[in-house]
N, CA, C and O atoms as a GROMACS GRO file, in nm:
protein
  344
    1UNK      N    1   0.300   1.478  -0.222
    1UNK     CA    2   0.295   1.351  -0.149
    1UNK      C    3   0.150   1.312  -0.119
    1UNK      O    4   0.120   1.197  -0.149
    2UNK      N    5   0.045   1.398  -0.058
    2UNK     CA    6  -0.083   1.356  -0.109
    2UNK      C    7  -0.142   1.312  -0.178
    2UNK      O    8  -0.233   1.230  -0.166
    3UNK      N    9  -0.086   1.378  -0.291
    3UNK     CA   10  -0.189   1.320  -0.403
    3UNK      C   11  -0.123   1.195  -0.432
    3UNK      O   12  -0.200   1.129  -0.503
    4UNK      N   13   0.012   1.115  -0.404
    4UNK     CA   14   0.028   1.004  -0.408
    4UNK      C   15  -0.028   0.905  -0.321
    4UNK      O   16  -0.046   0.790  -0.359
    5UNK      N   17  -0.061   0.954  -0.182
    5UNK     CA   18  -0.096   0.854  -0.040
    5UNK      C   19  -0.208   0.838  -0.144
    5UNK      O   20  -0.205   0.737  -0.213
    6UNK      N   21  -0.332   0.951  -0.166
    6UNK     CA   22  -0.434   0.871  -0.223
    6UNK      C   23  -0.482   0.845  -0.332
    6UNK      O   24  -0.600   0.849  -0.368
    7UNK      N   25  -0.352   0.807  -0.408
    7UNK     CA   26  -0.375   0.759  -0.542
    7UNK      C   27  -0.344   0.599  -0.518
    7UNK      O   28  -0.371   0.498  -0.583
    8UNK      N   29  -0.260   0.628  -0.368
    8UNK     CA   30  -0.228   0.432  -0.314
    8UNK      C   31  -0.338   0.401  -0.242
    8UNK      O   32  -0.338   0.279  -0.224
    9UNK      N   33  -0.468   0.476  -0.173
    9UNK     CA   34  -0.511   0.423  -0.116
    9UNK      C   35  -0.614   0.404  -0.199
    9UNK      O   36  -0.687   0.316  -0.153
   10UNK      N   37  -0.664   0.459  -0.329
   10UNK     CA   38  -0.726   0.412  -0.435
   10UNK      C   39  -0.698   0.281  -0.482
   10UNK      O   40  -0.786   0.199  -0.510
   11UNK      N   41  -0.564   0.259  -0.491
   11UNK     CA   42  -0.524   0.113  -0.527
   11UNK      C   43  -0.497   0.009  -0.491
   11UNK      O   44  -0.459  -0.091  -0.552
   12UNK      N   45  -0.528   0.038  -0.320
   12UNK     CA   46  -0.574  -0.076  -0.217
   12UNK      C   47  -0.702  -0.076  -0.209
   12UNK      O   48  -0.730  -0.176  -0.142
   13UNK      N   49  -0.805  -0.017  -0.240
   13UNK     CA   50  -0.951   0.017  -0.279
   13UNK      C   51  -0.975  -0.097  -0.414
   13UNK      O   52  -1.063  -0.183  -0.405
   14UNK      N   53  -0.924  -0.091  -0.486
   14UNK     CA   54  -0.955  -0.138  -0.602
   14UNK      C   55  -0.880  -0.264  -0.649
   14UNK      O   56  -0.923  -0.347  -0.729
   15UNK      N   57  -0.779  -0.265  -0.595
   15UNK     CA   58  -0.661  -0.405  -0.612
   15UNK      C   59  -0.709  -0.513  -0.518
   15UNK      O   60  -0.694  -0.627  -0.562
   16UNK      N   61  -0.767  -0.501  -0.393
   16UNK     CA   62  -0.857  -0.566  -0.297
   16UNK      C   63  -0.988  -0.563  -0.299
   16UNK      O   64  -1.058  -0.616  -0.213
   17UNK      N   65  -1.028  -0.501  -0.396
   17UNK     CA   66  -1.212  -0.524  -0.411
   17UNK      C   67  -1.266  -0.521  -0.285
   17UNK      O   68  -1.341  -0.604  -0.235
   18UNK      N   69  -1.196  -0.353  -0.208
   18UNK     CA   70  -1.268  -0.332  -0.077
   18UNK      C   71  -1.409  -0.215  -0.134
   18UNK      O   72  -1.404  -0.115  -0.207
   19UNK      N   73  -1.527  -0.282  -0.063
   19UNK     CA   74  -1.667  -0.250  -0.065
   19UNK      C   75  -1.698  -0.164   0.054
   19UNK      O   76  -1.709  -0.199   0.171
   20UNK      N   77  -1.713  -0.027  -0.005
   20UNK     CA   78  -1.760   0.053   0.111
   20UNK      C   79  -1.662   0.104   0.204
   20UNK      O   80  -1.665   0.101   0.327
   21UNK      N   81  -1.574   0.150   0.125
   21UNK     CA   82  -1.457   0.196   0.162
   21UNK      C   83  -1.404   0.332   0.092
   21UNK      O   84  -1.356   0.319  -0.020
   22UNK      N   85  -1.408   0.453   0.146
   22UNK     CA   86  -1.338   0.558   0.053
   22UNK      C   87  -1.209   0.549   0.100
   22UNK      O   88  -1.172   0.511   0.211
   23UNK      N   89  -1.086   0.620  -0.074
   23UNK     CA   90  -0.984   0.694   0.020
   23UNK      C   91  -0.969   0.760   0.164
   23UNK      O   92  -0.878   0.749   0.246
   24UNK      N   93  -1.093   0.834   0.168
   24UNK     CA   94  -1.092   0.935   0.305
   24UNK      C   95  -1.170   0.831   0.406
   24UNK      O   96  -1.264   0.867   0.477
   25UNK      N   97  -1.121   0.713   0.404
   25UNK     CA   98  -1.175   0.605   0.471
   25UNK      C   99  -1.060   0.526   0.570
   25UNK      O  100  -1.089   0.476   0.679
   26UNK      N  101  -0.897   0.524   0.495
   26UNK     CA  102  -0.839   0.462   0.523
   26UNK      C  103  -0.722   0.586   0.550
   26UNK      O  104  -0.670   0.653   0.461
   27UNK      N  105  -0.690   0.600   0.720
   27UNK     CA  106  -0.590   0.676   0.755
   27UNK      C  107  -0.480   0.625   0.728
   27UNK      O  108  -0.438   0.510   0.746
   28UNK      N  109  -0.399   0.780   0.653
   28UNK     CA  110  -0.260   0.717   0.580
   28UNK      C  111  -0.143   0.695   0.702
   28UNK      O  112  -0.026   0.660   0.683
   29UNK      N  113  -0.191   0.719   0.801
   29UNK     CA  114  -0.056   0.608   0.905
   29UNK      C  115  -0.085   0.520   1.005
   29UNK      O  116  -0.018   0.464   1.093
   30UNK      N  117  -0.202   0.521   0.972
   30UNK     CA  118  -0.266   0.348   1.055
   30UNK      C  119  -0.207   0.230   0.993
   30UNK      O  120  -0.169   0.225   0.876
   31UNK      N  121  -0.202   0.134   1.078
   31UNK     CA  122  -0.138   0.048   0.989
   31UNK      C  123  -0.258  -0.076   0.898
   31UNK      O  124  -0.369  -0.126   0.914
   32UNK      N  125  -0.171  -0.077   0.822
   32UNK     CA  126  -0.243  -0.180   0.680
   32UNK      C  127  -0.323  -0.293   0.735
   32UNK      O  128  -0.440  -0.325   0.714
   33UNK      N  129  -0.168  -0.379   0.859
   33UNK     CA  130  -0.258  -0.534   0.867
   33UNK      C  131  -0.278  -0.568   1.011
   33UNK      O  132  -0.184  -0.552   1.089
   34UNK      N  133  -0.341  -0.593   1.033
   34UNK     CA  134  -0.403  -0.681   1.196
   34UNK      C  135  -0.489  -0.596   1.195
   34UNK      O  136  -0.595  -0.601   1.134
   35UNK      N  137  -0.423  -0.454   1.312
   35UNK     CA  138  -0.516  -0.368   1.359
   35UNK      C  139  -0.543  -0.285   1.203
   35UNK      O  140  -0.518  -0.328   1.091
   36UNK      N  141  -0.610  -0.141   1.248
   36UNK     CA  142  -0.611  -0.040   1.138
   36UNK      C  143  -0.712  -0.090   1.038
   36UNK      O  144  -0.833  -0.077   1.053
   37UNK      N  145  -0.648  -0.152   0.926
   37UNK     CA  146  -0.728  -0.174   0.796
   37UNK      C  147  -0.756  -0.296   0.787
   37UNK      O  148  -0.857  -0.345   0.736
   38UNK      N  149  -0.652  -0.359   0.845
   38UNK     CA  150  -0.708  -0.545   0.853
   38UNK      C  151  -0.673  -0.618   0.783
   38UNK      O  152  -0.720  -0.732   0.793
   39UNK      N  153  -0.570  -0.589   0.673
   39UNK     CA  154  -0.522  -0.672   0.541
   39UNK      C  155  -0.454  -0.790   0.663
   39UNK      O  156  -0.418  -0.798   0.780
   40UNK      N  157  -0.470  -0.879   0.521
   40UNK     CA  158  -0.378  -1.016   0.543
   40UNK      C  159  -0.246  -1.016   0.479
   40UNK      O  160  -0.186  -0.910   0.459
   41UNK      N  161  -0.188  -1.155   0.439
   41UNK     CA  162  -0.045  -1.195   0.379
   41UNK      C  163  -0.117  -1.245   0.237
   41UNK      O  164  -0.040  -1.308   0.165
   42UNK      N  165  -0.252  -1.228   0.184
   42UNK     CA  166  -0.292  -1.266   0.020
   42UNK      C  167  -0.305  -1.084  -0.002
   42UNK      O  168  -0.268  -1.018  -0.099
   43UNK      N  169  -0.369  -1.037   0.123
   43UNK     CA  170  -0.383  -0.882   0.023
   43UNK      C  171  -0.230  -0.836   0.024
   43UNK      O  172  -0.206  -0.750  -0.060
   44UNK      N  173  -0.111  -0.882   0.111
   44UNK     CA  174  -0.014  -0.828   0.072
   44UNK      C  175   0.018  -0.843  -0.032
   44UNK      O  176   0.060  -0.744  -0.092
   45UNK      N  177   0.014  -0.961  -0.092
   45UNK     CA  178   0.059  -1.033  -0.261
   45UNK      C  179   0.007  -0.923  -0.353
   45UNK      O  180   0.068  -0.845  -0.426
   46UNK      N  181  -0.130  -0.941  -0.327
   46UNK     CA  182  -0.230  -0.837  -0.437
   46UNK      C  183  -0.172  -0.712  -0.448
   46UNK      O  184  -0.130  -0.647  -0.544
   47UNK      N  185  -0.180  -0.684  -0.284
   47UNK     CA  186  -0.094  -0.531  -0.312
   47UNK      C  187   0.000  -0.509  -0.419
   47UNK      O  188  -0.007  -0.442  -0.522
   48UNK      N  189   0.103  -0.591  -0.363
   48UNK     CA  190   0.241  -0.603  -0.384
   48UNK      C  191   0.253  -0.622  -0.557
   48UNK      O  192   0.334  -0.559  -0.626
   49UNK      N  193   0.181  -0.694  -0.593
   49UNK     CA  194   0.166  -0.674  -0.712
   49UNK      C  195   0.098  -0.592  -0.790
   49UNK      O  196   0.094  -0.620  -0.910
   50UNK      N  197   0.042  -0.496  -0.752
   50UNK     CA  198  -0.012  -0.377  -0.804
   50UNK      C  199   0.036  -0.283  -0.802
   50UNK      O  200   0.026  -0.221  -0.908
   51UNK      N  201   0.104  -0.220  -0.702
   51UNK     CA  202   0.195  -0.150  -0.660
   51UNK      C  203   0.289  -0.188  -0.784
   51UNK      O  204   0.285  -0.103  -0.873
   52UNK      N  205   0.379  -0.307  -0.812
   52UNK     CA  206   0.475  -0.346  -0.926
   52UNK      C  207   0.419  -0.315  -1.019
   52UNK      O  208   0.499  -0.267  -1.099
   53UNK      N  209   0.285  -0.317  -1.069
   53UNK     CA  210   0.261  -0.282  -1.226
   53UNK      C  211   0.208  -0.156  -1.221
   53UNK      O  212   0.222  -0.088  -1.322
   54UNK      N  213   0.160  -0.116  -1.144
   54UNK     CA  214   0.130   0.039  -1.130
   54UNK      C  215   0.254   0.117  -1.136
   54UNK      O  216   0.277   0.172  -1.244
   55UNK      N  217   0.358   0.138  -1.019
   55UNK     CA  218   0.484   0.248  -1.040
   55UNK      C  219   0.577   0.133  -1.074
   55UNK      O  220   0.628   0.170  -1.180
   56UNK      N  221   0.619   0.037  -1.050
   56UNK     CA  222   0.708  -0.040  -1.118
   56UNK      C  223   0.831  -0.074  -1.054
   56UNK      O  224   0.939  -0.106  -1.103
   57UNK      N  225   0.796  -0.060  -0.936
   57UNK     CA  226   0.854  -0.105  -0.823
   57UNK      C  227   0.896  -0.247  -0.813
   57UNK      O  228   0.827  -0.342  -0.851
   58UNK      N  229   1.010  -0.254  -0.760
   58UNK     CA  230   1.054  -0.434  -0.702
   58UNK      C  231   1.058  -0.438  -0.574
   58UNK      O  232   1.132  -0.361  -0.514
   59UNK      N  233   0.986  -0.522  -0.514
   59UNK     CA  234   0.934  -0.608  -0.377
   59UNK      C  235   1.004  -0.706  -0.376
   59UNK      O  236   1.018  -0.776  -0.477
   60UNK      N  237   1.082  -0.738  -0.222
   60UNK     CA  238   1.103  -0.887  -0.176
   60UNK      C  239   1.016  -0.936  -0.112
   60UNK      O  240   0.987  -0.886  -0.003
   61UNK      N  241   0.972  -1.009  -0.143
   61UNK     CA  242   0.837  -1.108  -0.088
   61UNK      C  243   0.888  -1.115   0.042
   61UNK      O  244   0.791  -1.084   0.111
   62UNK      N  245   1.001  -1.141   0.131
   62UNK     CA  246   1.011  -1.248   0.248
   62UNK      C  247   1.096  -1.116   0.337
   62UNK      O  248   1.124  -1.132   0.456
   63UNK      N  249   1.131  -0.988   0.265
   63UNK     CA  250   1.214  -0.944   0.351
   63UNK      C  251   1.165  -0.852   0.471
   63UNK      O  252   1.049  -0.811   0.467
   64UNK      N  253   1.259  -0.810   0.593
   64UNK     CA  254   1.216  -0.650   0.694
   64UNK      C  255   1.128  -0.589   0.655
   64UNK      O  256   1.008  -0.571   0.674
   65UNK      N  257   1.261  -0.538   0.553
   65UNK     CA  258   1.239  -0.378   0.469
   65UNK      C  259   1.109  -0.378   0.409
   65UNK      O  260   1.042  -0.275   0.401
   66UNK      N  261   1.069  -0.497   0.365
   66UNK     CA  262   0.925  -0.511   0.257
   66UNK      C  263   0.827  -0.509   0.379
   66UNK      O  264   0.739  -0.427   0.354
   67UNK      N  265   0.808  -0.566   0.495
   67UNK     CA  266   0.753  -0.506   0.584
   67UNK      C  267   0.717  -0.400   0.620
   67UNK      O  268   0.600  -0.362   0.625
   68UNK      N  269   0.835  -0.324   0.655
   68UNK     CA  270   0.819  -0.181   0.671
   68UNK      C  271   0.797  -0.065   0.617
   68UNK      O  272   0.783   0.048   0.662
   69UNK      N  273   0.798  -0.139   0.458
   69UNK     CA  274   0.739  -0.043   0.364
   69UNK      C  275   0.578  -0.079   0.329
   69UNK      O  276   0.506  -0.015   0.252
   70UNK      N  277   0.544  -0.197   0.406
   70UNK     CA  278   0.366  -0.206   0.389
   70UNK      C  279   0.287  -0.187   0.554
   70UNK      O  280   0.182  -0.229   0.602
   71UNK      N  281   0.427  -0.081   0.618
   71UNK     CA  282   0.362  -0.058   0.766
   71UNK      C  283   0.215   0.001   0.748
   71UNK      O  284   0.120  -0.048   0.808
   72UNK      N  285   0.199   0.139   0.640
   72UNK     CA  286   0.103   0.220   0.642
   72UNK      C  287   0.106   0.328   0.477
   72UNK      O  288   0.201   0.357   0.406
   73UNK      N  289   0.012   0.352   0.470
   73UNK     CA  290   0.012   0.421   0.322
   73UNK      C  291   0.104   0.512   0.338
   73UNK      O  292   0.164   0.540   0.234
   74UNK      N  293   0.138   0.569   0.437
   74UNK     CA  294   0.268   0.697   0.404
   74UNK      C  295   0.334   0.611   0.421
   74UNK      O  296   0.277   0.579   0.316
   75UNK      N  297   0.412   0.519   0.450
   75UNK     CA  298   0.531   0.436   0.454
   75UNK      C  299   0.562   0.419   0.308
   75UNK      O  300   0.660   0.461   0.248
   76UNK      N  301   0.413   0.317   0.241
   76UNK     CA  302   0.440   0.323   0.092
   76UNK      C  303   0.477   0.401   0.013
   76UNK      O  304   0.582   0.387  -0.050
   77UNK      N  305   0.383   0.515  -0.001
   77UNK     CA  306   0.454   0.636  -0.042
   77UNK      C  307   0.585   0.684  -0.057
   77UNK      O  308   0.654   0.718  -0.154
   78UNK      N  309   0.603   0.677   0.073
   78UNK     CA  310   0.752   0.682   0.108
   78UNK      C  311   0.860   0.614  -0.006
   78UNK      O  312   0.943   0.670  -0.076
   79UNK      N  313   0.817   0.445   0.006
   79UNK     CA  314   0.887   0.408  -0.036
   79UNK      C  315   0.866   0.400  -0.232
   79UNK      O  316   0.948   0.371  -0.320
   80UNK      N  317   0.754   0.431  -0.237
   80UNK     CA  318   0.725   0.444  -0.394
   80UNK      C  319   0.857   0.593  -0.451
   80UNK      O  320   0.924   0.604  -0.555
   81UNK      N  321   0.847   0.678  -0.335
   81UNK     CA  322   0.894   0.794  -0.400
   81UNK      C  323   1.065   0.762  -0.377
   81UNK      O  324   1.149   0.828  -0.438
   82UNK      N  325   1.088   0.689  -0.314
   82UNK     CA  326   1.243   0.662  -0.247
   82UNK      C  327   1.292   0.607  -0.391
   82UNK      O  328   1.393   0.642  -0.452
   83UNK      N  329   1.179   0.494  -0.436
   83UNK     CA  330   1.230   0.384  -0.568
   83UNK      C  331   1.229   0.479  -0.713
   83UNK      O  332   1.230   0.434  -0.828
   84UNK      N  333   1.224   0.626  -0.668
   84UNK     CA  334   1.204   0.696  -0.769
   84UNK      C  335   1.068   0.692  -0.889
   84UNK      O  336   1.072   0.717  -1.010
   85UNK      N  337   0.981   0.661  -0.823
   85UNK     CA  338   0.858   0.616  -0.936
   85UNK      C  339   0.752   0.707  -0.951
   85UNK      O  340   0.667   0.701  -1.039
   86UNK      N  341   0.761   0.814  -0.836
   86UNK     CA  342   0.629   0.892  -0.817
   86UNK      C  343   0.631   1.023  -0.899
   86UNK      O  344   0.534   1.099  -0.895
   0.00000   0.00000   0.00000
């Protein structure tokens, strides 16, 4: 499960063209947006679509659940490994 949190937090590193940022930069249960890391509702898209072409995952744009699976990098995880992809 590690080596997945930061193979996702590589790909919020690089899918967001965050500068000056390591993996060992972004705690995997802080959360993603407001506080914590600071993403918005465009880096969710970006995410969200990287995440889809990376493990191949399907996202509902508008739903809870899609919330709560972009609470925090172990959430993702979570849910990358739930969708069977990891």
């Amino acid at each position: 499960m590690q080596a997945l949190e930061h193979e996702i937090k590589e790909l919020i590193i690089s899918s967001l063209s965050l500068e000056d940022i390591t993996p060992d930069d972004i705690d995997t249960t802080a959360p993603l947006f407001v506080e914590g890391l600071g993403l918005d509702s465009i880096d969710a898209l970006e995410l969200g679509l990287a995440l889809q072409k990376r493990y191949g995952v399907s996202l509902s744009a508008d739903s809870q659940e899609t919330r709560r699976h972009f609470a925090s990098v172990r959430a993702l995880a979570d849910f990358v490994v739930a969708q069977g992809k990891a």
